[in-house]
DSSP file (Angstrom, degrees, kcal/mol; ACC not computed):
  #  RESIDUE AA STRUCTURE BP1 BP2  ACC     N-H-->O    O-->H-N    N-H-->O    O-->H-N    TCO  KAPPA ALPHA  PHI   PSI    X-CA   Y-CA   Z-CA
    1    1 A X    >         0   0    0      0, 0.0     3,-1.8     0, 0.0    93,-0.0   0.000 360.0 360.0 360.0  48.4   -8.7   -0.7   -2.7
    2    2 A X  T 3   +     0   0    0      1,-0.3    99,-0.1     2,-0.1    96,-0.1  -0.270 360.0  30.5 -68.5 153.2  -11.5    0.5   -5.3
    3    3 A X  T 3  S-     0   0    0      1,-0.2    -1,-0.3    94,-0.1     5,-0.1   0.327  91.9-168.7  89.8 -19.5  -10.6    3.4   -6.9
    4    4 A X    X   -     0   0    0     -3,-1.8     3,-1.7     1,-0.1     4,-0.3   0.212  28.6-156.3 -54.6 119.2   -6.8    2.5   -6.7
    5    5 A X  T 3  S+     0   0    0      1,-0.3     3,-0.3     2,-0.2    -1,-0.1   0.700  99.8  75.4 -51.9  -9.9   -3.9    5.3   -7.7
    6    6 A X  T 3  S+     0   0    0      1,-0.3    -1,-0.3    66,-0.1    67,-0.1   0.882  98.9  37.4 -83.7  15.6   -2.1    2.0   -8.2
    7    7 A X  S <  S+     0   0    0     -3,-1.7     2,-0.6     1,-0.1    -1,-0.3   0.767 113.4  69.7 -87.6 -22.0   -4.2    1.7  -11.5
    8    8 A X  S    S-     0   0    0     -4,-0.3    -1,-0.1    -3,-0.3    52,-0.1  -0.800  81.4-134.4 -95.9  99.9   -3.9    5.8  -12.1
    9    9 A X        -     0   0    0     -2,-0.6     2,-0.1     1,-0.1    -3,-0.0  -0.304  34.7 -92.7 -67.2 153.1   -0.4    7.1  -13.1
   10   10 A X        -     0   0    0      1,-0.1    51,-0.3    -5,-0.1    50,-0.1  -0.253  31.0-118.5 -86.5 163.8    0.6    9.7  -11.6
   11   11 A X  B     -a   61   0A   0     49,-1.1    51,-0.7     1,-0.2     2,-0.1  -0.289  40.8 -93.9-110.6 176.0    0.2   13.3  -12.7
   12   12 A X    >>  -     0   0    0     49,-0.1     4,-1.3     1,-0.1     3,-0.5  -0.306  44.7-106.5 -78.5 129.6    3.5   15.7  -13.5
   13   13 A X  H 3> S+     0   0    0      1,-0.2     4,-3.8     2,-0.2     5,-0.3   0.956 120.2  56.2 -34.9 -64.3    4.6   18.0  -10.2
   14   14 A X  H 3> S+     0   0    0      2,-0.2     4,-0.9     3,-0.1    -1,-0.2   0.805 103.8  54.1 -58.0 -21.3    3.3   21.1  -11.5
   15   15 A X  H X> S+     0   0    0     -3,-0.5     3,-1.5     2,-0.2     4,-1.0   0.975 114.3  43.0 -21.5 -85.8   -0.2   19.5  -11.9
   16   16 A X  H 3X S+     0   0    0     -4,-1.3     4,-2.2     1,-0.3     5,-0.2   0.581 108.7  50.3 -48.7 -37.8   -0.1   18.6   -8.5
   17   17 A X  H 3X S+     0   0    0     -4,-3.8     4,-1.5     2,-0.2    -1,-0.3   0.730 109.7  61.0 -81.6 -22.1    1.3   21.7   -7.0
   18   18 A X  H XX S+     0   0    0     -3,-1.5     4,-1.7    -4,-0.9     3,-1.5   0.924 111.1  38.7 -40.4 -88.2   -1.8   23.5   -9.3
   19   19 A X  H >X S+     0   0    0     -4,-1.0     4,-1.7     1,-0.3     3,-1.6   0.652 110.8  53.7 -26.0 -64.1   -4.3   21.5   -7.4
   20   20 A X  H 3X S+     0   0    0     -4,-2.2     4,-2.1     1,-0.3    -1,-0.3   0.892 105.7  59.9 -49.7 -52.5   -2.5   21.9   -4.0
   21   21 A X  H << S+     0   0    0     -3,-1.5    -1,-0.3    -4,-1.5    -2,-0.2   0.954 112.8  41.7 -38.0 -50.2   -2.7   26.1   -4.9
   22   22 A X  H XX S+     0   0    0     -4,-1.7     4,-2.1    -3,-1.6     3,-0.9   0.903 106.9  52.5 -92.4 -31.0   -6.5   25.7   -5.0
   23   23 A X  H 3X S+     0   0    0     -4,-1.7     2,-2.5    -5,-0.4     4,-0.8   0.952 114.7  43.5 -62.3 -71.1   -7.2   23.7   -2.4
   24   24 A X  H 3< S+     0   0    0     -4,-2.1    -1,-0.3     1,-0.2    -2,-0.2   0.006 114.2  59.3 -61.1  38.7   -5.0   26.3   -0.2
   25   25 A X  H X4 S+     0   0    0     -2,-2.5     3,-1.5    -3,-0.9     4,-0.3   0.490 107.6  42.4-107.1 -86.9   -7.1   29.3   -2.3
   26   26 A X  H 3< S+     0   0    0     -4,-2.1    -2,-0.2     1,-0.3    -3,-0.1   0.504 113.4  49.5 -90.2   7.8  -10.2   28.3   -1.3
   27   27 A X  T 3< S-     0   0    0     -4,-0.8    -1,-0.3    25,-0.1    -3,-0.1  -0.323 107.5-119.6 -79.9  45.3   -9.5   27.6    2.3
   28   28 A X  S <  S+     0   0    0     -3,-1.5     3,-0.3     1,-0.1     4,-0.3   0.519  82.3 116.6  27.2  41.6   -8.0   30.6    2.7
   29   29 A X        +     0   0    0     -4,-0.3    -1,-0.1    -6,-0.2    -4,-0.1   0.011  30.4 114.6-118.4  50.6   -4.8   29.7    3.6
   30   30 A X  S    S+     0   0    0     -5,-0.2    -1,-0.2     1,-0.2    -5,-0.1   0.784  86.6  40.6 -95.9 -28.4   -2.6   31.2    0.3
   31   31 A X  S    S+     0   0    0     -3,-0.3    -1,-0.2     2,-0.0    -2,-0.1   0.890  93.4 113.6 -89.6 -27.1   -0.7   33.9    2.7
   32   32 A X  S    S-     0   0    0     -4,-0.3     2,-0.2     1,-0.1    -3,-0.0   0.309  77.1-107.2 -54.5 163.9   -0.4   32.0    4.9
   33   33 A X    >>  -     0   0    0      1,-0.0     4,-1.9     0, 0.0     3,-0.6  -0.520  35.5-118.0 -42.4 130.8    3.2   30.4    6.4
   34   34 A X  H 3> S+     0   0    0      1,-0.2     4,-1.5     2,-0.2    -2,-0.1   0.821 111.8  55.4 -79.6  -8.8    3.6   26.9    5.5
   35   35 A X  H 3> S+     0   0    0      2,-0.2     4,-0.8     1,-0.1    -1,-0.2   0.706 108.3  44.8 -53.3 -33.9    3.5   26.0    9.1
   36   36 A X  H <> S+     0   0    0     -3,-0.6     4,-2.7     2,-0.2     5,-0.2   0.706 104.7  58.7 -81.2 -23.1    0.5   27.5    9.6
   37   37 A X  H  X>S+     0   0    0     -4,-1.9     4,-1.9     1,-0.2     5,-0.5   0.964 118.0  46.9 -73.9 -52.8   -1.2   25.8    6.1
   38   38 A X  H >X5S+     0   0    0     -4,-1.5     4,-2.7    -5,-0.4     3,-0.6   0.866 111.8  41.4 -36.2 -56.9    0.0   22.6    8.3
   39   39 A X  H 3X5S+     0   0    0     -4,-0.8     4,-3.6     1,-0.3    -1,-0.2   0.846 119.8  44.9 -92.1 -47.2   -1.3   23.4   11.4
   40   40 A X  H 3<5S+     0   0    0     -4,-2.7     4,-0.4     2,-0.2    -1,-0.3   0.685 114.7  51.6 -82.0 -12.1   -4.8   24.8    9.6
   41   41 A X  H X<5S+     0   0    0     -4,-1.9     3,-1.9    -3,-0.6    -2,-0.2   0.912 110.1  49.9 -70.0 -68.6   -4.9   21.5    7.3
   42   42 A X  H 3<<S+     0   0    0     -4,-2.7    -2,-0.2    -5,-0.5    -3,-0.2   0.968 115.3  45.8 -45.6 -57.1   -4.5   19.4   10.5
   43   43 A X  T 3< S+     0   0    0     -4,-3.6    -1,-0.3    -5,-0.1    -2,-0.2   0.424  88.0 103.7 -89.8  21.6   -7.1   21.2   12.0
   44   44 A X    <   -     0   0    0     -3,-1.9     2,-0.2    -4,-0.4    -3,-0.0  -0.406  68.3-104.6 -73.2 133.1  -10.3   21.6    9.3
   45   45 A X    >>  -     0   0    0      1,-0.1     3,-2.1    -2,-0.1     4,-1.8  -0.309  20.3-121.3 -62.4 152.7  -13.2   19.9    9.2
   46   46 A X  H 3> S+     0   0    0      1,-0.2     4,-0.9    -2,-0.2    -1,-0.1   0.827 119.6  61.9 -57.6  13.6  -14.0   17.1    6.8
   47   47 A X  H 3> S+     0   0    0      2,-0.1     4,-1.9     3,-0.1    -1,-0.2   0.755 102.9  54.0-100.4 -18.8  -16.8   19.3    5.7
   48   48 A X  H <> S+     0   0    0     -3,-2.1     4,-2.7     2,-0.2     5,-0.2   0.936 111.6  46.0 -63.5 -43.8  -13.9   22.0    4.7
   49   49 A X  H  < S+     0   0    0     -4,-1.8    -1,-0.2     2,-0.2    -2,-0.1   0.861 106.2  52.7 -21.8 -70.6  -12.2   19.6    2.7
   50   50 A X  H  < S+     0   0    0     -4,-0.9    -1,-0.2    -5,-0.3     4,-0.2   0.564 110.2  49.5 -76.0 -34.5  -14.6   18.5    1.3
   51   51 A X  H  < S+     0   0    0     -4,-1.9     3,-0.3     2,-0.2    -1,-0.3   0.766 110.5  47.5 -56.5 -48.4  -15.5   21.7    0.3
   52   52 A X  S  < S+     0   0    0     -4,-2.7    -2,-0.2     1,-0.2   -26,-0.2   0.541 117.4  38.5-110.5  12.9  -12.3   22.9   -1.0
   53   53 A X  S >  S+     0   0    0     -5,-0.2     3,-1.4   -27,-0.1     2,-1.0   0.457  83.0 126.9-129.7  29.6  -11.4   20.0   -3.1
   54   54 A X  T 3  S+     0   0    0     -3,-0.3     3,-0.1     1,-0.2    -1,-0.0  -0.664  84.6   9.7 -69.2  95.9  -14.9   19.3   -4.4
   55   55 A X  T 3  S+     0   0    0     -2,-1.0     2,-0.5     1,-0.3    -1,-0.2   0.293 103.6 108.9 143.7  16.9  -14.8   19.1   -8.1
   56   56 A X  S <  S-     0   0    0     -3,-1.4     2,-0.7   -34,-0.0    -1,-0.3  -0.906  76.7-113.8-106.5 145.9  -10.9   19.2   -8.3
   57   57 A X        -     0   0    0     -2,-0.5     2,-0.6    -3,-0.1   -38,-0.1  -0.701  23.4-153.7 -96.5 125.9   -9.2   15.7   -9.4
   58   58 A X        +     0   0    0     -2,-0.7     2,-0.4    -5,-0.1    -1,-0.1  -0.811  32.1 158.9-102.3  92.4   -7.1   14.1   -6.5
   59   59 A X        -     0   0    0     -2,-0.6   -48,-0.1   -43,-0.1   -43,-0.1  -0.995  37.6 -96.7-134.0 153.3   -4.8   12.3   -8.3
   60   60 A X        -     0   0    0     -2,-0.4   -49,-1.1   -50,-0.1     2,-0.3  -0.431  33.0-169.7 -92.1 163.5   -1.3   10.9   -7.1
   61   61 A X  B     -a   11   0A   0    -51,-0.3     2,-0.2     8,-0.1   -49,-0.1  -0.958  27.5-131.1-160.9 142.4    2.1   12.2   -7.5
   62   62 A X        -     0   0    0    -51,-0.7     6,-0.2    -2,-0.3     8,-0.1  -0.639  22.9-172.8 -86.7 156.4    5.6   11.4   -7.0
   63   63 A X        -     0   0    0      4,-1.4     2,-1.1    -2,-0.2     5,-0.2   0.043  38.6-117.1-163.5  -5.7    7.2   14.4   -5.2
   64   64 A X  S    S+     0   0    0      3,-1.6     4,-0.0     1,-0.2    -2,-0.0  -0.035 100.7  40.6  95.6 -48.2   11.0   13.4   -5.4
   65   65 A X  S    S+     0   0    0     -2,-1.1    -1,-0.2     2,-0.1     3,-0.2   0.809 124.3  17.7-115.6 -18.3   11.3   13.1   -1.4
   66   66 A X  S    S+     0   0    0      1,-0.4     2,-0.6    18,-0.0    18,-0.4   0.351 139.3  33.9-136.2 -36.6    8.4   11.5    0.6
   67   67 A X  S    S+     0   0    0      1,-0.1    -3,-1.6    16,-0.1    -4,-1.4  -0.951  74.9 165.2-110.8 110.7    6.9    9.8   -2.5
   68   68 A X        +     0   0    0     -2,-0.6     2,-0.3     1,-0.3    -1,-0.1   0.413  66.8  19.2-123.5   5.1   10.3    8.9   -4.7
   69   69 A X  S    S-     0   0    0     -8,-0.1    -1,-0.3    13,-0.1     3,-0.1  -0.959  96.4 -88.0-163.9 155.9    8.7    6.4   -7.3
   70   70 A X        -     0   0    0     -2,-0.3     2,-0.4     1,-0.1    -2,-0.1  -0.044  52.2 -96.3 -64.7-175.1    5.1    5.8   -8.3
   71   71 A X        -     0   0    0    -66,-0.1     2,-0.3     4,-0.1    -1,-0.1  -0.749  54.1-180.0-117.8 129.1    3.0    3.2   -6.1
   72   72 A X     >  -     0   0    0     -2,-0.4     4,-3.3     1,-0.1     5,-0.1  -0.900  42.7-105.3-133.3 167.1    3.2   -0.3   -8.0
   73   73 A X  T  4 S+     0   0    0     -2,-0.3    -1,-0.1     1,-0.3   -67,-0.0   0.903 119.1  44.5 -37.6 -68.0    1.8   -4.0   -7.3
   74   74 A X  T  4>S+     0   0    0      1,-0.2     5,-0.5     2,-0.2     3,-0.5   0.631 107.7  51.0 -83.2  -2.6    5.3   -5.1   -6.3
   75   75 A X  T >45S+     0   0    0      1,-0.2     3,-0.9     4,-0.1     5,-0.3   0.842 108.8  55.7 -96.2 -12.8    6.4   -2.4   -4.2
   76   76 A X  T 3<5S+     0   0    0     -4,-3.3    -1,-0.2     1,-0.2    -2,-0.2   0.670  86.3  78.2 -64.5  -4.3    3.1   -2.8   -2.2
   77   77 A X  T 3 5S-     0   0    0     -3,-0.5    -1,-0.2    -5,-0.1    -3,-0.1  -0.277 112.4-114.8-107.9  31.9    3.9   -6.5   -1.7
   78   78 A X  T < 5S+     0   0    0     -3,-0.9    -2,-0.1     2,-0.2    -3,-0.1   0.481  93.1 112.7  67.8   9.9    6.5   -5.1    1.2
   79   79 A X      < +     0   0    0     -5,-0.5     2,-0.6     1,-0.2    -1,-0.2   0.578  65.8  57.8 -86.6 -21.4    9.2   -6.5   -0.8
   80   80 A X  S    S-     0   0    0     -5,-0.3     3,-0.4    -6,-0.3    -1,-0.2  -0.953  73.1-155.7-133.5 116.8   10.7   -2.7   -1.6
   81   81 A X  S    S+     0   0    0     -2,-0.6     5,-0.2     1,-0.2     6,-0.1   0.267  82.1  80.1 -79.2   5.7   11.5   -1.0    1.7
   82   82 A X        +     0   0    0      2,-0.1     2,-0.9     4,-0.1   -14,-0.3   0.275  55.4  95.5 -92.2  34.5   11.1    2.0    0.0
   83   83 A X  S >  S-     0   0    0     -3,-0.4     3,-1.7    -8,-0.1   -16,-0.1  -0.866  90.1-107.8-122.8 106.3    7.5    2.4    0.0
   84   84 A X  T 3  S+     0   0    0     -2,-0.9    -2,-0.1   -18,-0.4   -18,-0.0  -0.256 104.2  33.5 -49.2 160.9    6.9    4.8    3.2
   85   85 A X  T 3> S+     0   0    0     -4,-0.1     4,-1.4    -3,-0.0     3,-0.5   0.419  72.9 115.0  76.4   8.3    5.4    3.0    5.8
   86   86 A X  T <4 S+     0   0    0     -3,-1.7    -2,-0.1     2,-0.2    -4,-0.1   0.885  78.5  59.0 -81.8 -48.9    6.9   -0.5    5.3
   87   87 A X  T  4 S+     0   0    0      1,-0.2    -1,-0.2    -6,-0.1    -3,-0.1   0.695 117.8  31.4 -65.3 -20.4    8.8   -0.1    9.0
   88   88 A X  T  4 S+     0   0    0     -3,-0.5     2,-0.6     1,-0.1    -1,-0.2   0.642 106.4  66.3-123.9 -16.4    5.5    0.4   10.6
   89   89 A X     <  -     0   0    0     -4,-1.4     3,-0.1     1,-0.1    -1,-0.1  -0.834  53.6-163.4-109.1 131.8    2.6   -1.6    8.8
   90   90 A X        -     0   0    0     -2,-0.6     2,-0.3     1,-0.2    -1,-0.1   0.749  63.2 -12.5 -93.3  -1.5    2.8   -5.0    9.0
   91   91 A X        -     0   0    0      2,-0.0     2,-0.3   -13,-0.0    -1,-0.2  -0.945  48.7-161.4-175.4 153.3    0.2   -6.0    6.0
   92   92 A X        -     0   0    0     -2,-0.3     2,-0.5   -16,-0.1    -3,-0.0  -0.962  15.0-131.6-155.5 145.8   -2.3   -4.7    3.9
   93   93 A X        -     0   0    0     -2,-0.3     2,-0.3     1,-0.0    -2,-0.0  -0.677  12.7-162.8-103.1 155.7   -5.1   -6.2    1.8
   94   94 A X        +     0   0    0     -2,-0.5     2,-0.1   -93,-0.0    -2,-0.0  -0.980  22.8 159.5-125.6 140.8   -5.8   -5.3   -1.7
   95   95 A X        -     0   0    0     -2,-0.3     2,-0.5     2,-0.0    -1,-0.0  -0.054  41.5 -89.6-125.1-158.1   -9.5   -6.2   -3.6
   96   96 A X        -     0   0    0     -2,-0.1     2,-0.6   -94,-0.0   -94,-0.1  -0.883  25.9-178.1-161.7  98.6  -11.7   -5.8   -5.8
   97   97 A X    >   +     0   0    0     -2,-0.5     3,-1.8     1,-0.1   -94,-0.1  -0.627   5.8 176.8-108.0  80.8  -14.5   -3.4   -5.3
   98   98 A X  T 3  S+     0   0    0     -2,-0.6    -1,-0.1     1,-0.3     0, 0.0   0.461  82.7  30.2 -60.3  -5.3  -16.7   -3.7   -8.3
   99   99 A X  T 3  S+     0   0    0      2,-0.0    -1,-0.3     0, 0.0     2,-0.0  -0.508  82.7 145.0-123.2  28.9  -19.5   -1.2   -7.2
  100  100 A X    <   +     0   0    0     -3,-1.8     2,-0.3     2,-0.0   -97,-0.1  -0.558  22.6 170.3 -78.0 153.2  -17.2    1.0   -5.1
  101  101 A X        -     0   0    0    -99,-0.1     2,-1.0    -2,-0.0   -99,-0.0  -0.983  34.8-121.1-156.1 173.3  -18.4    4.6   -5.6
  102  102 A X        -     0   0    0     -2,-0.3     2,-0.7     2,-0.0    -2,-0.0  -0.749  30.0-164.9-109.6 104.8  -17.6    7.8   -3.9
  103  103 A X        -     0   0    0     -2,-1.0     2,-0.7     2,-0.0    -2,-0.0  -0.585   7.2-147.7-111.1 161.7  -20.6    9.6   -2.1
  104  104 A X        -     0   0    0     -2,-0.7     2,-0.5     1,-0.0    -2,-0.0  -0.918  22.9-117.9-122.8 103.5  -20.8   13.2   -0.8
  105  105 A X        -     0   0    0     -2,-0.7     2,-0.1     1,-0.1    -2,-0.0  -0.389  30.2-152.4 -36.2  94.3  -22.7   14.1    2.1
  106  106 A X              0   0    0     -2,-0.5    -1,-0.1     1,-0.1     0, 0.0  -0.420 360.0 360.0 -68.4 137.1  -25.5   16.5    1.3
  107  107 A X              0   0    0     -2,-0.1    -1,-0.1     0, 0.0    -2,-0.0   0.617 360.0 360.0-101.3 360.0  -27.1   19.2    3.7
């Protein structure tokens, strides 16, 4: 888990809902429906993505309904059923990636 949000606290709602604005800016999808920003999210290539959230910081955020408390040590240790995904993953390891790095395909 190099990189890990559970090391990052998590930014304020309106932060997040900034960021989210520009990502759906520069993939044009700002008129859009929010069924369709789903439906065109689901279907992008990673090189769109990548594109429209290069050089914005991707940081996590509690969001009150899907996300209700930030992501900690013990609620990752399957011990708090409230950490989505607990009903369907049965383990997950966490590490130490002392060289982890993020790299960005060039064309």
């Amino acid at each position: 888990m190099g990189g890990s949000p559970l090391l990052v606290k998590p930014v304020p709602p309106p932060f997040a809902e900034s960021i989210y604005a520009a990502v759906v800016g520069k993939l044009g999808l700002a008129e859009k429906a929010p069924e369709e920003r789903i439906q065109a999210l689901k279907n992008a290539t990673i090189e769109d993505l990548l594109s429209a959230t290069a050089q914005l910081p991707l940081l996590p955020s509690v969001d009150g309904e899907l996300i209700t408390a930030p992501a900690t040590f013990s609620r990752w240790s399957f011990q708090d059923k409230t950490l989505p995904g607990t009903e369907w993953c049965e383990s997950i390891m966490i590490g130490d990636c002392e060289m982890d790095v993020s790299i960005a395909r060039s064309q």
